[in-house]
Biotite code that builds the C-alpha atoms (Angstrom):
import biotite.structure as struc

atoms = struc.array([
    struc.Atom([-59.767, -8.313, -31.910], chain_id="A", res_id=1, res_name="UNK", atom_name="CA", element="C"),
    struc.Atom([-60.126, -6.442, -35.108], chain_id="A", res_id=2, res_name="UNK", atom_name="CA", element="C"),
    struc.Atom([-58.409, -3.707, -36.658], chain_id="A", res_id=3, res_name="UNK", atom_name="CA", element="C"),
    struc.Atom([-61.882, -2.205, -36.751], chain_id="A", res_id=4, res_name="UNK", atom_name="CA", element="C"),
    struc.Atom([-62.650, -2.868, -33.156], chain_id="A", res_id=5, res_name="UNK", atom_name="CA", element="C"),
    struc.Atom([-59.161, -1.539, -32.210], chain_id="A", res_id=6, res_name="UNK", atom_name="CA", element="C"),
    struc.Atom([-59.544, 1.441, -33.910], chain_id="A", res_id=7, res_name="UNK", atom_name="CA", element="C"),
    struc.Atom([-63.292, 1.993, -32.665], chain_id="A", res_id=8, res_name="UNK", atom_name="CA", element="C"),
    struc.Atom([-62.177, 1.703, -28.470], chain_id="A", res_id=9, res_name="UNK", atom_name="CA", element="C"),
    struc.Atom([-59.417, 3.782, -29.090], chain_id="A", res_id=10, res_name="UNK", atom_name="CA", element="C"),
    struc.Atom([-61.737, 6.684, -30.544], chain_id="A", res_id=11, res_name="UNK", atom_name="CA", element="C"),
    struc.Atom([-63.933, 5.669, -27.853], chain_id="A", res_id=12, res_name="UNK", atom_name="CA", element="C"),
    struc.Atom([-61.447, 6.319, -25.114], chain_id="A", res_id=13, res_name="UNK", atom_name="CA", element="C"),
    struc.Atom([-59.777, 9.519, -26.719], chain_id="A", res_id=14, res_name="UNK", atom_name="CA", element="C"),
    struc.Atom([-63.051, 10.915, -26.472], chain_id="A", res_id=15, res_name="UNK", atom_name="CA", element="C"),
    struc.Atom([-64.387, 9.979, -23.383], chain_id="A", res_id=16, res_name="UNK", atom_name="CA", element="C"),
    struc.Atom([-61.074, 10.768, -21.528], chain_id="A", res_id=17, res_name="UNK", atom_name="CA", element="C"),
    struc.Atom([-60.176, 13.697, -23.621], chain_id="A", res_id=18, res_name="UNK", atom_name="CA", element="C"),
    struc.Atom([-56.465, 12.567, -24.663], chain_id="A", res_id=19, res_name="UNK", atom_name="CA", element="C"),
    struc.Atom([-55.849, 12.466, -27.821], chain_id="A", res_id=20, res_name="UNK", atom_name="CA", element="C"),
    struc.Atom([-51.868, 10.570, -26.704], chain_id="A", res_id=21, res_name="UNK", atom_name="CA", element="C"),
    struc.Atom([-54.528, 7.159, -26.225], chain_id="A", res_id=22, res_name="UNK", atom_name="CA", element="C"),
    struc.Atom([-52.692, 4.362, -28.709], chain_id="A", res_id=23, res_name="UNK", atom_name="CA", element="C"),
    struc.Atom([-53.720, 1.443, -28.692], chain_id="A", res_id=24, res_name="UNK", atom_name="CA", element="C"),
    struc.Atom([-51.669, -1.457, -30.154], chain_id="A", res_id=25, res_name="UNK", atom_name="CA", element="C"),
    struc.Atom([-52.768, -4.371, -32.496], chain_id="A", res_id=26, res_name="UNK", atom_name="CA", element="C"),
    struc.Atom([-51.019, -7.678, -31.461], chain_id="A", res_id=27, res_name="UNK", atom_name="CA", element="C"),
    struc.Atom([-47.986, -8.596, -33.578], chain_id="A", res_id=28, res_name="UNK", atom_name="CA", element="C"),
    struc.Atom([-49.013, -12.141, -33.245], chain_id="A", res_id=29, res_name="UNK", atom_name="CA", element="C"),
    struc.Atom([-52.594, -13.137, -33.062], chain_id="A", res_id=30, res_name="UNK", atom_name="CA", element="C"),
    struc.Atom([-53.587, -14.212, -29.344], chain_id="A", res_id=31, res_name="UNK", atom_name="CA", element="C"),
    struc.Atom([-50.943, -11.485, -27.603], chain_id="A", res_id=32, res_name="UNK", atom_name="CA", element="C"),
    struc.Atom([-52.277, -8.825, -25.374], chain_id="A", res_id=33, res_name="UNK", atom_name="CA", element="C"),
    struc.Atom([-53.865, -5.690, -26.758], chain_id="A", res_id=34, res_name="UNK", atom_name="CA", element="C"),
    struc.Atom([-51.617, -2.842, -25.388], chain_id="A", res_id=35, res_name="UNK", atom_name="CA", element="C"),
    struc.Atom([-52.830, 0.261, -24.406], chain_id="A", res_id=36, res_name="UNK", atom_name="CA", element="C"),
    struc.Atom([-50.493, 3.311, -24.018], chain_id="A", res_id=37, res_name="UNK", atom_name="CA", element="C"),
    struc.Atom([-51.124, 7.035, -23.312], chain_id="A", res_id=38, res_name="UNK", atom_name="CA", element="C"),
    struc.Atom([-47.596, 8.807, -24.934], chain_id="A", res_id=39, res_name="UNK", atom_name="CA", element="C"),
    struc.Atom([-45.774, 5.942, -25.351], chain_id="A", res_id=40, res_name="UNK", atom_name="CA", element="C"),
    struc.Atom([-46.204, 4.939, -21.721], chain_id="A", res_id=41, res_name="UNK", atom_name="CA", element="C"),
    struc.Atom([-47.791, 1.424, -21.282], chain_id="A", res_id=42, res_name="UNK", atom_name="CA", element="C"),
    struc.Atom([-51.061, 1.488, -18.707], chain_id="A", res_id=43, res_name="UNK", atom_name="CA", element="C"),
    struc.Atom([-52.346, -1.656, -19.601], chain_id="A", res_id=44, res_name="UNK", atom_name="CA", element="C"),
    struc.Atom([-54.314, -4.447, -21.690], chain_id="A", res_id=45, res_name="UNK", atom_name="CA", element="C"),
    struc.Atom([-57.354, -4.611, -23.313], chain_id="A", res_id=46, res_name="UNK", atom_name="CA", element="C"),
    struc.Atom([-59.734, -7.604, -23.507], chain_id="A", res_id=47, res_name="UNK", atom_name="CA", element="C"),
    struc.Atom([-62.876, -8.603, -26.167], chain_id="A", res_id=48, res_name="UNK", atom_name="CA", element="C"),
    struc.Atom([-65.132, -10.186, -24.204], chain_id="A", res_id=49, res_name="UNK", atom_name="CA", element="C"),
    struc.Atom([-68.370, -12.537, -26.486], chain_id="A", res_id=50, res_name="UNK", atom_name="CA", element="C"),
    struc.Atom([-70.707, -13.686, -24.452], chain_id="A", res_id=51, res_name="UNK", atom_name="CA", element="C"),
    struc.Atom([-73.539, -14.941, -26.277], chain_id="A", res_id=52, res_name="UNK", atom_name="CA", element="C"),
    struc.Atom([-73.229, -12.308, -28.965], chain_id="A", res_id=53, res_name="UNK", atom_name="CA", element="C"),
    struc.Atom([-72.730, -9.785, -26.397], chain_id="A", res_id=54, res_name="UNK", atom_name="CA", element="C"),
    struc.Atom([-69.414, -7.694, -27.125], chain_id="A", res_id=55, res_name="UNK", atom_name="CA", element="C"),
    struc.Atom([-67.637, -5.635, -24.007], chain_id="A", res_id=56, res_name="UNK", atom_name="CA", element="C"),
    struc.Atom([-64.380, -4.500, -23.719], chain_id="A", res_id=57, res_name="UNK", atom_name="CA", element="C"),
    struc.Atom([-62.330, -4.616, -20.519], chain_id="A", res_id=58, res_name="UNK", atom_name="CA", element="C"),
    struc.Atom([-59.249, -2.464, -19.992], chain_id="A", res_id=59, res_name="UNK", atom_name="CA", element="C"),
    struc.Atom([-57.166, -4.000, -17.518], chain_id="A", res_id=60, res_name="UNK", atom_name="CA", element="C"),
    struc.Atom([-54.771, -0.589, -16.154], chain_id="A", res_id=61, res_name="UNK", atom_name="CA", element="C"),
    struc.Atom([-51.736, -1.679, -14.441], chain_id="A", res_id=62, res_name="UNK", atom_name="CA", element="C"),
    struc.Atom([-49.923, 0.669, -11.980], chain_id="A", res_id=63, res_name="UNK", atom_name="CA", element="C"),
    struc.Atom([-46.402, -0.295, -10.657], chain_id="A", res_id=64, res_name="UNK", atom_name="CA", element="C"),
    struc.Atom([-45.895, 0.711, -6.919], chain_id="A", res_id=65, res_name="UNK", atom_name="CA", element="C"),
    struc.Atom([-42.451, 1.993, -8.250], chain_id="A", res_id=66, res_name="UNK", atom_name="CA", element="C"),
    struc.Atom([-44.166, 4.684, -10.377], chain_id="A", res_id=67, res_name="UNK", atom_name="CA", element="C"),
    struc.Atom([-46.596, 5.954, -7.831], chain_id="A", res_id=68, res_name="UNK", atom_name="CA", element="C"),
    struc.Atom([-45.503, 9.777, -5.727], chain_id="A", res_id=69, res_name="UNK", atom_name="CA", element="C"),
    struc.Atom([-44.156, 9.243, -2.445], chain_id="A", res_id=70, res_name="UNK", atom_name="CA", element="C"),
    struc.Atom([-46.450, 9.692, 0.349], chain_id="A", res_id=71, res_name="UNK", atom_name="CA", element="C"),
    struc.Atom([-47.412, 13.016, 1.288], chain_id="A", res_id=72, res_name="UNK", atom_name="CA", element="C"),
])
């Protein structure tokens, strides 16, 4: 993924979920995961997906049981 693409999602998301906190974190080594955080939190990965010339992106959110409320 590029920086350009990186950059481009993340405005994408700030906007369309109205948080500005929205990072998201170019690899340090080419072919890591994509990290997405919202204030320094981790939530999850994001994906480039080519199929025949056709660019998506997939976020992939991850929520730990751990970090969920108890039950009400």
């Amino acid at each position: 993924m590029t920086a350009n693409e990186i950059a481009r999602v993340q405005s994408y998301l700030r906007r369309v979920l109205s948080n500005e906190r929205i990072a998201i974190t170019p690899p340090i080594r080419q072919g890591a995961p994509v990290e997405v955080t919202v204030a320094g939190e981790f939530i999850g990965v994001l994906y480039r997906d080519d199929d025949e010339g056709e660019v998506s992106f997939s976020l992939n959110i991850s929520i730990l049981e751990e970090d969920l409320p108890p039950v009400a």
